[in-house]
C-alpha positions as CSV (number, residue, x, y, z in Angstrom):
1,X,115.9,111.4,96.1
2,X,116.4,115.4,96.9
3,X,119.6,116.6,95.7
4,X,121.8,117.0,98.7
5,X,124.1,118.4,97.0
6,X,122.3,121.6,96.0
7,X,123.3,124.0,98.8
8,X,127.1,123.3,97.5
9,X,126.5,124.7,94.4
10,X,124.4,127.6,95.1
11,X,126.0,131.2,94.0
12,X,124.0,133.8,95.3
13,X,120.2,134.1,97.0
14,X,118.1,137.4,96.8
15,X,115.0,138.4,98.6
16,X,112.1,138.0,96.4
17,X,108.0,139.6,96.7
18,X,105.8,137.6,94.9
19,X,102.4,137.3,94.4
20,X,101.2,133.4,94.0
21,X,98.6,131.0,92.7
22,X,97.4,127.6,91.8
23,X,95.8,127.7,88.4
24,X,93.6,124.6,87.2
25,X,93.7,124.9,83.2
26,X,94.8,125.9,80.0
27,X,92.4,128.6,79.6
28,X,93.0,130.0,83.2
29,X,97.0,130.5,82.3
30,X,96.3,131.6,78.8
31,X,93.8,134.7,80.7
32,X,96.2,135.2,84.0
33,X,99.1,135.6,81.5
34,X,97.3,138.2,78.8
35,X,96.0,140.1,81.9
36,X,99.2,140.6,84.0
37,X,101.4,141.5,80.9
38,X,98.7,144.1,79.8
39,X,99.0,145.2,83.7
40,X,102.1,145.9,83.1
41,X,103.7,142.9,84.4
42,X,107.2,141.9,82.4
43,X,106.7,138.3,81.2
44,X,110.5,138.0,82.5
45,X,108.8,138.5,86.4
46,X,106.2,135.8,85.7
47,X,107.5,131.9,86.5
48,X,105.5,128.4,86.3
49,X,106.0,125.6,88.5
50,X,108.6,123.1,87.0
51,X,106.5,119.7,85.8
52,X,106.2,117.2,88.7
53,X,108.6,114.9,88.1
54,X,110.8,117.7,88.5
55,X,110.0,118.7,91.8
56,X,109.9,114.8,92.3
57,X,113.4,114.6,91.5
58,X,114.4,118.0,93.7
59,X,112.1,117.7,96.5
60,X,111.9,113.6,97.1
61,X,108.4,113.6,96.9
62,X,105.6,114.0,94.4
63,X,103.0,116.8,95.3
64,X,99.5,116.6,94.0
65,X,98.4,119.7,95.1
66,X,100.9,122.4,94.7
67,X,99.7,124.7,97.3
68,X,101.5,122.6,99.6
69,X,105.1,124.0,98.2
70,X,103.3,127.4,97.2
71,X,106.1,129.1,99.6
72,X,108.8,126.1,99.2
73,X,112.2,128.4,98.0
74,X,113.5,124.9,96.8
75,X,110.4,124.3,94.2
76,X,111.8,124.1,90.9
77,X,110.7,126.7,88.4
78,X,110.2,126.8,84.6
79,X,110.0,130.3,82.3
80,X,106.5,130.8,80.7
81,X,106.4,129.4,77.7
82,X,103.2,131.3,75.8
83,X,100.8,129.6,73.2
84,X,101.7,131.5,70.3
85,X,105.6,130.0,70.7
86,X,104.6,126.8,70.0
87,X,102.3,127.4,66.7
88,X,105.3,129.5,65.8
89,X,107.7,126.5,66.1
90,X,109.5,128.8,68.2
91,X,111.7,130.3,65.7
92,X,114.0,127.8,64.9
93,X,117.6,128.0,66.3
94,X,116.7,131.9,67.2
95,X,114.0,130.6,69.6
96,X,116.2,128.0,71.4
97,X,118.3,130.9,71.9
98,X,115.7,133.5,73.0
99,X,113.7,130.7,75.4
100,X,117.6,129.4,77.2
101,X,117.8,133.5,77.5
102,X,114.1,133.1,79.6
103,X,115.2,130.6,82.0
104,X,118.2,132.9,83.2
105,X,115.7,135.8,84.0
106,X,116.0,136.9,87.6
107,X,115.4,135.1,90.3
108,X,114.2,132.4,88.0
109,X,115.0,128.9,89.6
110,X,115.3,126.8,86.9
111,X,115.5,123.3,86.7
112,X,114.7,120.5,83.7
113,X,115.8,120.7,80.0
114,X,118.5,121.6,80.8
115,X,120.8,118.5,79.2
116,X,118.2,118.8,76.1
117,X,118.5,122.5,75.1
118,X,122.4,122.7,75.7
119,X,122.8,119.4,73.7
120,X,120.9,121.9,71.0
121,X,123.0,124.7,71.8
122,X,126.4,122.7,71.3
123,X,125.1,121.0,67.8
124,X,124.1,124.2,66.8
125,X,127.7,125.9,67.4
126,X,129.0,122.8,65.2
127,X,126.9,123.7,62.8
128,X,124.8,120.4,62.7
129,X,121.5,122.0,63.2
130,X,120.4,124.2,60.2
131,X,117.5,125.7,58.6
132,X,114.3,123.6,59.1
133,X,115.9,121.2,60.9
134,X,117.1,123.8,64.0
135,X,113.6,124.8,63.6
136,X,111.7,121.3,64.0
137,X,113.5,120.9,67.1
138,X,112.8,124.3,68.5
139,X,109.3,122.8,67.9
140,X,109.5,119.8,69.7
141,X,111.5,121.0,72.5
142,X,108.2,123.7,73.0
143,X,105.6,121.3,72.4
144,X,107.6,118.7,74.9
145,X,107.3,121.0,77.5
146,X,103.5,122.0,76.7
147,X,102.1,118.4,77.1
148,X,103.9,118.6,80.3
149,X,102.1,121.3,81.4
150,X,98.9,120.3,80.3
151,X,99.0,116.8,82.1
152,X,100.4,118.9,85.3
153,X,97.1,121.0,85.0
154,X,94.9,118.5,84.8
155,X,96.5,116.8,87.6
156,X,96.0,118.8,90.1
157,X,97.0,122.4,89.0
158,X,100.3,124.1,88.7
159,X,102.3,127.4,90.6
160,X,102.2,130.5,88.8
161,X,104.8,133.2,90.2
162,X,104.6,136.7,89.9
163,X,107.2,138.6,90.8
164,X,106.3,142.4,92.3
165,X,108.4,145.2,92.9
166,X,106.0,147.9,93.9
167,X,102.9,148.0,95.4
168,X,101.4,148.8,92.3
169,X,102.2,145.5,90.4
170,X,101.4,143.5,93.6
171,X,97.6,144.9,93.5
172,X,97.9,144.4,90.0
173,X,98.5,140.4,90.4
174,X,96.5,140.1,93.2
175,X,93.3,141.5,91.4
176,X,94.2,139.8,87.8
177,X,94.8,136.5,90.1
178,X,91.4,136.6,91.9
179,X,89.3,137.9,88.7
180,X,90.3,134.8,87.1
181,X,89.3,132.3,90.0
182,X,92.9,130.9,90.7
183,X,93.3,129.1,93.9
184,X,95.4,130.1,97.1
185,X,96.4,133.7,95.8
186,X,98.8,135.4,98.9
187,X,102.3,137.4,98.4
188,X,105.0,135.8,100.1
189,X,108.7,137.2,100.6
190,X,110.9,134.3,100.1
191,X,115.2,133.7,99.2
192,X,115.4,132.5,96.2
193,X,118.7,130.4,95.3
194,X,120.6,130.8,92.2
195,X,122.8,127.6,91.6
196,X,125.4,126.6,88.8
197,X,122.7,124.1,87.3
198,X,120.7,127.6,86.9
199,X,123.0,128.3,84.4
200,X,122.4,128.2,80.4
201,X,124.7,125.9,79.0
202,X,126.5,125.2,82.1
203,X,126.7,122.0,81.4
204,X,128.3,121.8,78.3
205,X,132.1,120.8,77.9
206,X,133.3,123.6,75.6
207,X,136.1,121.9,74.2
208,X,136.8,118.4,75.5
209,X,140.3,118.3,74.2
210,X,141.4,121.0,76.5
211,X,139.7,119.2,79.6
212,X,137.2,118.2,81.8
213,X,135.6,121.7,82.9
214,X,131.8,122.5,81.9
215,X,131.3,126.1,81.5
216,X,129.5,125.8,84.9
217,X,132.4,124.8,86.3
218,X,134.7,127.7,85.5
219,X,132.2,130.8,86.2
């Protein structure tokens, strides 16, 4: 079931310092996330585990406790997504924009969603998504992705990833991690892969009467 065909479309690795954890529930990633960002942390450095049947699909296998991929490069990532979005209804069109923008960040391996937000993204440019109906599916798109990670904390607990690029912000994590009794808190220094899937709306045909190219295809 893992994607052998991964490694063909990779376009660039980078070294990455991170400091890591397993958190069990809502109210743990609600406090580790308010903490790091007033530490100082950029919500762009901070990453979530993709939902399991993600990784199922990437990895072959399903994982029930994720410390066993904590320092897995391959382990499909999701942006943070934070409460307030999803009372918000994201913003309409604006925040299907602004949360494709989050899963580009660096070093951000993204995978699910994809085929759903760029399917948003294309209606949008044809102009079939307006007003409260753009923003009813900015909605659902959030709240989709919130019962996922609800069901994944309950089911064993889910990857937070902090990326660090001083000693100071790696302290930082580490203490804000520990204070807030998440499991398996360590830095590792792993190569993260950036692949064409990575991409926002890589996967969207442009223009299908000028061909068969996605815009991932023609980076």
């Amino acid at each position: 079931m893992q994607d052998k065909n991964a490694k063909l479309n990779v376009l660039e690795t980078m070294p990455v310092r991170e400091v890591v954890a397993v958190v069990h529930s809502e109210d743990q990633l609600i406090s580790a996330t308010d903490q790091l960002m007033a530490a100082g942390i950029d919500r762009a450095d901070i990453d979530l585990m993709a939902d399991r049947n993600t990784i199922l699909r990437k990895l072959g296998k399903y994982y029930y406790d994720p410390s066993e991929i904590a320092d897995n490069p391959d382990v499909p990532r999701q942006a943070l997504i934070l409460r307030e979005e999803l009372t918000e209804g994201a913003a309409g069109a604006f925040g299907v924009l602004f949360y494709l923008g989050a899963l580009s960040t660096a070093g951000a391996v993204v995978a699910s969603g994809g085929a759903v937000a760029a399917a948003a993204l294309a209606a949008l440019a044809g102009g079939a998504v307006t007003g409260g109906l753009g923003a009813a599916f900015a909605h659902n798109l959030t709240a989709e992705k919130m019962r996922k990670l609800k069901f994944d904390l309950l089911s064993g607990g889910i990857l937070l990833f902090v990326r660090v690029r001083n000693d100071s912000k790696e302290q930082k994590a580490l203490n804000v991690l520990e204070a807030i009794g998440a499991d398996n808190v360590h830095v590792h220094e792993i190569q993260l892969s950036k692949t064409v899937a990575d991409i926002p709306l890589s996967q969207i045909n442009p223009d299908p009467w000028l061909g068969n190219e996605r815009l991932g295809d023609v980076c």
